[in-house]
C-alpha positions as CSV (number, residue, x, y, z in Angstrom):
1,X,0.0,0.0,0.0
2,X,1.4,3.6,-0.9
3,X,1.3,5.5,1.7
4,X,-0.1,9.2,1.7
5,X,1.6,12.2,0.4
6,X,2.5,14.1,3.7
7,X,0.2,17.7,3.1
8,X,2.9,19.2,5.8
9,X,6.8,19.9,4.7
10,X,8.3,21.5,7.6
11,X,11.8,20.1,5.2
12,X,10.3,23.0,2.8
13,X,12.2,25.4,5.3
14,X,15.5,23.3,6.1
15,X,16.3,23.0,2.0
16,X,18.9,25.2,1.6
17,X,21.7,27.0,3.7
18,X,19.8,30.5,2.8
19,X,15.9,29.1,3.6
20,X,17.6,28.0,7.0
21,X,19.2,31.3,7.4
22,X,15.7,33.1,6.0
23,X,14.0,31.3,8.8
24,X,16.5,30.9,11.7
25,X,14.5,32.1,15.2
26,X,17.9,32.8,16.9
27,X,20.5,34.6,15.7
28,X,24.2,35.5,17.0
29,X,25.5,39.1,16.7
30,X,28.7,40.2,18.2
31,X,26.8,43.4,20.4
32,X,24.9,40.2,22.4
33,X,28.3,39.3,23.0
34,X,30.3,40.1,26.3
35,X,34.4,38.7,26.8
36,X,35.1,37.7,30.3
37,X,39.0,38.8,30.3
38,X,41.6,38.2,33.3
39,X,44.3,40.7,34.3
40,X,47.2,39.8,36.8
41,X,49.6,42.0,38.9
42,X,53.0,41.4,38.6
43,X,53.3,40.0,35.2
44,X,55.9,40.5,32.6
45,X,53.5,39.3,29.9
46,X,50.6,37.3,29.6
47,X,50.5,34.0,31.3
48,X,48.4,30.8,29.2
49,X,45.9,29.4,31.5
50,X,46.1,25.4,31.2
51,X,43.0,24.4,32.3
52,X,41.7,27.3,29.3
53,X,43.0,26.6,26.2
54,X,43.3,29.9,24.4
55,X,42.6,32.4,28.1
56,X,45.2,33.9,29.5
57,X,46.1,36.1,32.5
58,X,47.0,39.6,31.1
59,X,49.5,42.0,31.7
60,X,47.8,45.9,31.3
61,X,49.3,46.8,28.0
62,X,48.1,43.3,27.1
63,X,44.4,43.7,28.3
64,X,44.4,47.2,26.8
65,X,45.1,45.6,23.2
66,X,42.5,42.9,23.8
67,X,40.0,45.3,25.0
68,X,40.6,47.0,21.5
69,X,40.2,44.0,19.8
70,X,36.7,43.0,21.7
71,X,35.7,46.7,20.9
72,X,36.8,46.8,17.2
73,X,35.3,43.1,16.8
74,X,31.7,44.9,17.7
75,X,31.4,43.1,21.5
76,X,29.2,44.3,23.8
77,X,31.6,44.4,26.0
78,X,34.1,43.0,28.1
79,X,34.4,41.7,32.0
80,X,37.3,42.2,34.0
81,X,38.9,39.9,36.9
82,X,41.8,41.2,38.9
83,X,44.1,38.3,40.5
84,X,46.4,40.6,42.8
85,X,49.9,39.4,44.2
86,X,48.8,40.1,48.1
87,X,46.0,39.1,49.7
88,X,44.3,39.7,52.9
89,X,41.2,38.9,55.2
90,X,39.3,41.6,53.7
91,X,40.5,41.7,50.5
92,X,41.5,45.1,51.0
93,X,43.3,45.6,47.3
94,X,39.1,45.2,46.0
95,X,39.0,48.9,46.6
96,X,42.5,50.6,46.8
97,X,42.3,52.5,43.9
98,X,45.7,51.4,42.9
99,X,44.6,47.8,42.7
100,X,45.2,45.7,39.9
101,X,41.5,45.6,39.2
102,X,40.6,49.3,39.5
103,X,44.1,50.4,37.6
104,X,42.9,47.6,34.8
105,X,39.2,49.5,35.0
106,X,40.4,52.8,34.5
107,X,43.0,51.7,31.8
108,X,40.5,50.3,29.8
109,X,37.7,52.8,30.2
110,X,40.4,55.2,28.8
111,X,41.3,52.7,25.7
112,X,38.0,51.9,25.0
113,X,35.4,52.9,27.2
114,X,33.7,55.1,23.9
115,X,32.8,51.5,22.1
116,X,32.1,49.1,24.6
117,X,30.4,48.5,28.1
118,X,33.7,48.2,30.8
119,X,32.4,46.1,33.0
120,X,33.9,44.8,36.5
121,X,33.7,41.9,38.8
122,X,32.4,43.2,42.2
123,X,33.4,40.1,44.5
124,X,35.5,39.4,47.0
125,X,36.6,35.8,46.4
126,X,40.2,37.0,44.3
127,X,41.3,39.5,46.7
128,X,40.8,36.9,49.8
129,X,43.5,35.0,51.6
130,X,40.6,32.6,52.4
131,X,39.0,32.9,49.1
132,X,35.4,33.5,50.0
133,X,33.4,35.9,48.7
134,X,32.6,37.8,51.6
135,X,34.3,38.8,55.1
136,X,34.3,35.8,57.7
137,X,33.1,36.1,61.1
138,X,35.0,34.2,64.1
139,X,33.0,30.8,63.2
140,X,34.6,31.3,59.3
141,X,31.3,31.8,57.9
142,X,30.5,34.5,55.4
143,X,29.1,37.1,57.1
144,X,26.3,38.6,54.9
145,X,25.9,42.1,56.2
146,X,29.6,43.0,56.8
147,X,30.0,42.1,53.3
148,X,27.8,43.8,52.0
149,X,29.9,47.0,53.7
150,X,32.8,45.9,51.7
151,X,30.9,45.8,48.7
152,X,29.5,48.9,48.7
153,X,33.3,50.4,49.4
154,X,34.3,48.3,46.1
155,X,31.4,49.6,44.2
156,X,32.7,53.2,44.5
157,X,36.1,52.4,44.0
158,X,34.6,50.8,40.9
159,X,32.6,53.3,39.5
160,X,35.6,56.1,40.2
161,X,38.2,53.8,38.1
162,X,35.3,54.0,35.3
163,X,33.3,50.9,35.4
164,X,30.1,51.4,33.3
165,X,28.8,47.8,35.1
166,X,28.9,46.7,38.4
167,X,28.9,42.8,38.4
168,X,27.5,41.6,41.9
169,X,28.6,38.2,41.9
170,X,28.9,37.2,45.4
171,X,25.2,36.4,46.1
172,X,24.7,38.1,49.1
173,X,21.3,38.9,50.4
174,X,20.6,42.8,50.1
175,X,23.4,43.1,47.7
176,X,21.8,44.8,45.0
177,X,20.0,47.7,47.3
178,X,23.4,47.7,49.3
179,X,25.5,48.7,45.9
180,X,22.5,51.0,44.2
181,X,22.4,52.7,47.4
182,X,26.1,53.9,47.9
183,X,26.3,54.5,44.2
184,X,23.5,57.1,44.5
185,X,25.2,58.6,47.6
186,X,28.1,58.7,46.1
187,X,26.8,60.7,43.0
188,X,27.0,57.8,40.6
189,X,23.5,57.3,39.8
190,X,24.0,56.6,36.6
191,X,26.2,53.0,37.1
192,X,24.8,50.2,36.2
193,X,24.5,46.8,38.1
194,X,24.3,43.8,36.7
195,X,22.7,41.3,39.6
196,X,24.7,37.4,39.0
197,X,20.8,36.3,41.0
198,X,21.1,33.2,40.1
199,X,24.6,31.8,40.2
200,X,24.8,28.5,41.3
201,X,27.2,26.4,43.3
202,X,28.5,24.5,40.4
203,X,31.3,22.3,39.2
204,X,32.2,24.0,36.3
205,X,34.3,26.7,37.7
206,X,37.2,24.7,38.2
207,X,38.9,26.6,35.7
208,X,38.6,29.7,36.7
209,X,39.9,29.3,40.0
210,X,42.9,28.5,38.3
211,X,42.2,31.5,36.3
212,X,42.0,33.6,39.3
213,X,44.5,31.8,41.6
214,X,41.6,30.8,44.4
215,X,42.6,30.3,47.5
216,X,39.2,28.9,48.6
217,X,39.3,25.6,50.8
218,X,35.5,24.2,51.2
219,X,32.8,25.3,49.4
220,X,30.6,28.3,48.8
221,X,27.1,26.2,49.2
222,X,25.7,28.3,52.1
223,X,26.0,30.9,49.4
224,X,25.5,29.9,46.3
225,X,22.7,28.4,44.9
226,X,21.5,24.4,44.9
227,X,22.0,22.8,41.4
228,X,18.5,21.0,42.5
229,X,16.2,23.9,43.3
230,X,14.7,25.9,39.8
231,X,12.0,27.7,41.7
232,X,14.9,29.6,44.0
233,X,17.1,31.1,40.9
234,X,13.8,32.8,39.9
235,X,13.1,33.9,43.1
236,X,16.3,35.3,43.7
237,X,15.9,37.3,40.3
238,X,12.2,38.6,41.5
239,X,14.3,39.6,44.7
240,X,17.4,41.6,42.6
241,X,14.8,43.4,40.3
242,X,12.5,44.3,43.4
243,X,16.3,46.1,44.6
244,X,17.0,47.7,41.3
245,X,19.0,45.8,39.1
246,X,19.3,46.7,35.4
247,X,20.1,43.3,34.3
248,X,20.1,39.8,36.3
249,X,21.9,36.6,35.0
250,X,22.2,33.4,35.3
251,X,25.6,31.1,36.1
252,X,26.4,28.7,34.6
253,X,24.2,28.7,31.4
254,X,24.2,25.9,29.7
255,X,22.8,23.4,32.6
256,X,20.8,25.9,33.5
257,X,18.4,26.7,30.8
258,X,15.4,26.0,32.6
259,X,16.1,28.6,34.7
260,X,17.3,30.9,32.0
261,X,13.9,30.9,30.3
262,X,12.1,31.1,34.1
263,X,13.9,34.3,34.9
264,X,13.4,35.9,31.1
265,X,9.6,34.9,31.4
266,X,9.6,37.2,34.8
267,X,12.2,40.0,34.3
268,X,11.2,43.2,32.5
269,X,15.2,44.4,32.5
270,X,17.8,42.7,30.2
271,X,18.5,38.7,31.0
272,X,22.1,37.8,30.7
273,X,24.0,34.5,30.9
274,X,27.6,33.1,31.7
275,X,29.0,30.4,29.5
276,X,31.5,29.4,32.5
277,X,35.3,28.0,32.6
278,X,34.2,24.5,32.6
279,X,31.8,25.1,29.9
280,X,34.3,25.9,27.7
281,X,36.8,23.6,29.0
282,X,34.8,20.6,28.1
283,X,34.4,22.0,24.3
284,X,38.3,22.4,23.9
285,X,38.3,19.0,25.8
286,X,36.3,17.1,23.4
287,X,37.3,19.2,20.0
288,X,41.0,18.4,21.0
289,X,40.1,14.9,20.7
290,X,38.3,14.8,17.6
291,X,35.0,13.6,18.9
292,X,32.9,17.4,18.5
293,X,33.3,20.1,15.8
294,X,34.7,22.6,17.8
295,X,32.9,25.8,15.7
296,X,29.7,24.3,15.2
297,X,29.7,23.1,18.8
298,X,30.8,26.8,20.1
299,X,28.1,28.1,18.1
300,X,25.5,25.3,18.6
301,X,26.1,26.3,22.6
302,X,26.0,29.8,22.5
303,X,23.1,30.0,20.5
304,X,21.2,27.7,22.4
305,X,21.7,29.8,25.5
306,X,20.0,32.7,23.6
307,X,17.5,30.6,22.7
308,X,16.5,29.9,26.0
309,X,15.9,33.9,26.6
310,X,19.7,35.4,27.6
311,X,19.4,38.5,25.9
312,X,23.4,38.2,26.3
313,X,26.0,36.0,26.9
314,X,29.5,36.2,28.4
315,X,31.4,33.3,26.7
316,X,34.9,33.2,26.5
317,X,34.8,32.2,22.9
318,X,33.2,35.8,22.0
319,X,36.0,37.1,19.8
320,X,36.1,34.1,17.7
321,X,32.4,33.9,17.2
322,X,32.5,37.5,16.3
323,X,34.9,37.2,13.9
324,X,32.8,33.7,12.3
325,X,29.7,36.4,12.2
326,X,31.8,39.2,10.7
């Protein structure tokens, strides 16, 4: 028996490389784009990062020329991470204005502050000699409310260097109003934060404690998020935007999509997402062995991620996919 002629092609729309691109529902550009990018005192010249094939640890004149490059490449913008050579209990070098972080801030805001959104990581956890994210009380336990002290001291120091973003990453209750608070007061009203509400307490930062030279012994799960619980990432984002946040995210992205499209269902302000260390690791991982496509897999992840509703997505990988899109 023949059977019958399907009335329905959906193929109709798959035919050709320029129907698919015609019809595509997500597309990459390079502004949805943001570059995470590492900056070390004390170095001579940029240091590889093993565990990141392709990220390095800058010197300034070396993050200056990358910081051209994300901004000439059409990037949204870029993220910086200070690793600093001394440490302390309080992290004191997170807002000495001649930190590593603040002097990278200001160098780059100078370079190329005009054509892309300097952004900054407002977190404790690299300038720690415990490597938490917050100041410890005499139990060692993060202490929620003196931290948030220190963050608001860092979010001036921030915002003088010439950070156009404040990235509140340590997950502190209150830390949102905390920050928007001594911004105002400090007459920066016009700073931006960027609320990490949903950042989980995952395993793929590995990496990037390398990346950052962590210090941390333990965990940060009375912190961080539970991998199990999707109801409490969007919570926590109805929590940030009820503070003020311009834009909340969501870390790590790509075993979090549920929660990705939870959070952009809710939030009426931009939805970002962080395409972490071990994310990336596991594509260079896999791509070095010859079992993935490394492009189309880079590509394939990225895009899926603004699929899910990221409006934006900081992926270490940005310059490259900018330069596939360009």
């Amino acid at each position: 028996m023949i059977p019958p002629v399907p009335s329905r092609r959906p193929r109709r729309l798959r035919a050709t490389p320029a129907m698919r691109r015609l019809v595509a529902e997500t597309r990459l550009h390079p502004a949805d784009l943001v570059l995470p990018l590492f900056v070390r005192e004390g170095l001579s010249e940029p240091q590889p990062i093993a565990s990141m094939p392709g990220v390095v640890q800058h010197t300034l004149d070396s993050l200056r020329e990358t910081a051209v490059l994300a901004a000439e490449a059409g990037l949204g913008g870029v993220m910086l991470f200070g690793v600093p050579q001394r440490r302390d209990a309080r992290g004191s070098g997170a807002d000495d204005p001649e930190g590593i972080l603040n002097l990278a801030t200001a160098a780059v805001a100078a370079e190329a502050g005009d054509s892309l959104v300097v952004q900054t990581d407002l977190c404790l956890d690299e300038f720690t000699d415990h490597g938490h994210c917050g100041v410890l009380d005499a139990s060692g336990a993060v202490d929620n409310d003196r931290t948030l002290e220190r963050y608001a001291e860092m979010a001036i120091a921030q915002a003088e260097a010439g950070s156009a973003l404040l990235g509140l990453s340590g997950m502190m209750d209150g830390q949102v109003a905390a920050v928007r608070a001594a911004l105002d007061g400090a007459g920066f009203s016009s700073t931006a934060i960027l609320a990490y509400s949903a950042k989980y307490a995952s395993a793929f930062y590995g990496p990037f404690r390398e990346a950052v030279d962590s210090q941390l012994v333990g965990d940060r799960r009375s912190y961080q998020q539970d991998p199990a619980n999707r109801r409490e990432g969007a919570h926590e984002a109805a929590l940030d935007l009820d503070e003020g946040a311009d834009i909340v995210m969501v870390k790590p992205a790509m075993s979090y999509l549920d929660v990705i499209s939870d959070v952009a269902e809710l939030s009426p302000v931009p939805v970002w997402a962080y395409q972490v260390s071990g994310e990336a690791a596991m594509i260079e991982a896999a791509a070095a062995n010859g079992w993935i496509d490394r492009r189309r897999a880079i590509e394939e992840s990225v895009t899926g991620i603004r699929r899910a509703g990221a409006d934006a997505v900081l992926s270490y990988f940005a310059l490259e996919i900018a330069g596939w899109i360009r």
